[in-house]
C-alpha positions, 0 to 999 in steps of 0.5 A: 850716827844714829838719826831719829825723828822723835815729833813732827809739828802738826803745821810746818816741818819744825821736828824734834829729832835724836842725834846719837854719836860715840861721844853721846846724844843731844835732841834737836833743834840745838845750838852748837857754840863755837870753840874756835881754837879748842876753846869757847872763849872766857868758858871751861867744859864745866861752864858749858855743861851747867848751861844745858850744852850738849855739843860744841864746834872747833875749827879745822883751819885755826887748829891746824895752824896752832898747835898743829892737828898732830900735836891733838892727835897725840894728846888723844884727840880734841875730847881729851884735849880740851877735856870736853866729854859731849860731841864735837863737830869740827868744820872743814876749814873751807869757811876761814879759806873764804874770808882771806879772799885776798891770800889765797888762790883756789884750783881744782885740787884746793886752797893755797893761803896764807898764814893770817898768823904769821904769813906762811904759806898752806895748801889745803884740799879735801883730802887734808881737810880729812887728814885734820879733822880724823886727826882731831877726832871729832864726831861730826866732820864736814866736807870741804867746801868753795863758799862763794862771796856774796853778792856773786854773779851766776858763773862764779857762784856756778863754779864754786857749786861744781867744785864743792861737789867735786871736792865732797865726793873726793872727802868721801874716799878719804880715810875716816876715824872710826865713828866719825860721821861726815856732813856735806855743804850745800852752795849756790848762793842765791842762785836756786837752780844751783842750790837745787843742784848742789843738794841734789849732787850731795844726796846722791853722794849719801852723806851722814847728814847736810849742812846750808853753807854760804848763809848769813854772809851779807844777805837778808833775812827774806833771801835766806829764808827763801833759799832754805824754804826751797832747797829743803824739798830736795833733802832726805827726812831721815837725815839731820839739817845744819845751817851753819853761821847763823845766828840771833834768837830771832833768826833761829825762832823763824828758821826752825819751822823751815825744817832744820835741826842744827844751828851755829854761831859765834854771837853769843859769846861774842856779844857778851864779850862785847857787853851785850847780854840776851834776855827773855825781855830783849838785848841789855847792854851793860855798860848804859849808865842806867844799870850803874845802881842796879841791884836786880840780875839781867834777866829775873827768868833766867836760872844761869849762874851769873843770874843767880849770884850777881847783880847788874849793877856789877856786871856794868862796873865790871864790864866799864873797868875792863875787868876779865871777870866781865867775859866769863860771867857774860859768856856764862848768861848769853851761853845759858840763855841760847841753851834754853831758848832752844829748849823752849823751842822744843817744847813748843813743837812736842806741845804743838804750840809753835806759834803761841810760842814764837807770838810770845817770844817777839812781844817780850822782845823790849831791851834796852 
């Protein structure tokens, strides 16, 4: 991976960074949509390419379970696979072990769960979570994890920070593909004596890049912010910065100038599943009555397909009768408008305006 810092911002640590893998390049800040299963859903590769989509997310645990990490590998990999020519990060799977709290046990050597498809049981570690993902052939792989519930108290949340670093430095002998590039996780909850001992434990260890886990489980935007503003000193400049799960427009233009470089989250396909729709004035949900005879686009700024083609009061009737058509043409805006805002946010650090930029940004945030 090559890894390099194109601008710094003149008044906070906001960065314009390259991000080269064997699959290509893409700038930072960028915003990485979530393909869970192979796929991000209601969009072909071709959808995502249009909107400005340089690198995308699949899932170790979901694609382990079905079809099976060896069925990828011998269809020649996740890009072949899915036909997707651009990077692909896959995460270790440590976070989807996390939410089934209540089928799982953790020990020194791993997880053993349940199957939420059909119950089965599965025993997953670092060294398969290695195993799968240098199977599914990603270009940027992570480490595998313990993410603590939040709220947890010190002693959990202390073990949970000993067993990352246990199990990342175990990912780090196991066999990678080649070019393939490995992120650790950053733990500790709230807790910042522990976030400093967990970032402090991963540089030493001399991964590819870091990543901010077990965020934007619960808690609130100032504890976030309070945890990255003081873990972030503990971190190499010449390596990129992931904050894994998050999230908004809005969390993302106030996280930027905190230093990080890569962010993702499943809210914009999601939300448009969902009939919420992001625009440069505010969030439009589509299915109010007063976008009925609405013959205008959802966003007059916006340059994404849907926009171009079709009017609200469409995308409402389509929304309203259920109709399949309603997902990808959401999924094609909110997609496109994540895009761009993060194109925009890198304009705003080259031009030195970061401020003016973000000042704009929250006085057009009207919505419905």
């Amino acid at each position: 991976m090559n890894f390099t810092v194109l601008h710094k911002y003149d008044s906070s640590r906001a960065r314009i960074c390259w991000l080269e893998t064997a699959h290509g390049g893409f700038e930072t800040p960028a915003f990485i949509p979530v393909g869970t299963q192979g796929s991000v859903k209601a969009l072909s590769p071709e959808d995502l390419e249009e909107a400005g989509i340089k690198i995308i997310l699949a899932n170790t645990y979901h694609l382990y379970l079905r079809p099976g990490h060896s069925v990828v590998e011998k269809m020649g990999g996740l890009h072949a696979f899915m036909n997707w020519k651009g990077p692909i990060l896959t995460d270790s799977g440590g976070y989807q072990v996390y939410s089934l709290a209540k089928m799982r046990s953790i020990s020194e050597q791993g997880v053993t769960f349940q199957s939420h498809i059909d119950g089965s049981r599965h025993f997953l570690g670092p060294k398969e979570a290695m195993e799968i993902q240098r199977a599914l052939g990603g270009d940027i792989i992570m480490a595998f994890d313990e993410c603590a519930p939040y709220p947890s108290d010190y002693d959990y949340v202390l073990n949970s920070v000993r067993l990352t670093s246990l199990w990342a430095e175990r990912c780090l002998e196991q066999k990678r593909g080649e070019n393939q590039d490995i992120f650790g996780i950053i733990q500790g909850g709230e807790y910042l004596d522990l976030r400093e001992m967990s970032a402090r434990d991963l540089v030493g260890m001399g991964f590819d890049g870091y990543a901010f886990g077990g965020l934007s489980v619960g808690e609130d935007m100032e504890t976030r912010h309070r945890i990255i503003r003081e873990t972030i000193d503990f971190l190499p400049d010449d390596k990129p910065v992931y904050l894994m799960g998050v999230g908004t427009p809005e969390d993302i233009v106030e996280v930027v100038p905190l230093g990080l470089d890569m962010f993702d989250c499943v809210m914009p396909t999601r939300n448009a599943r969902n009939g919420t729709l992001f625009t440069s004035r505010g969030r439009v949900t589509i299915k109010n009555a007063s976008y009925a005879e609405d013959a205008g686009p959802v966003d007059e700024d916006c340059g994404c397909y849907t926009c171009s083609h079709y009017s609200r009061a469409y995308l409402r009737h389509l929304f309203m009768a259920n109709e399949l058509l309603a997902y990808r043409l959401n999924s094609i805006h909110n997609i496109y408008y994540y895009a761009h805002l993060m194109e925009g946010i890198r304009n705003a650090i080259r031009d030195n305006r970061y401020e003016e930029f973000r000042d704009n940004f929250y006085k057009l945030q009207v919505g419905d």
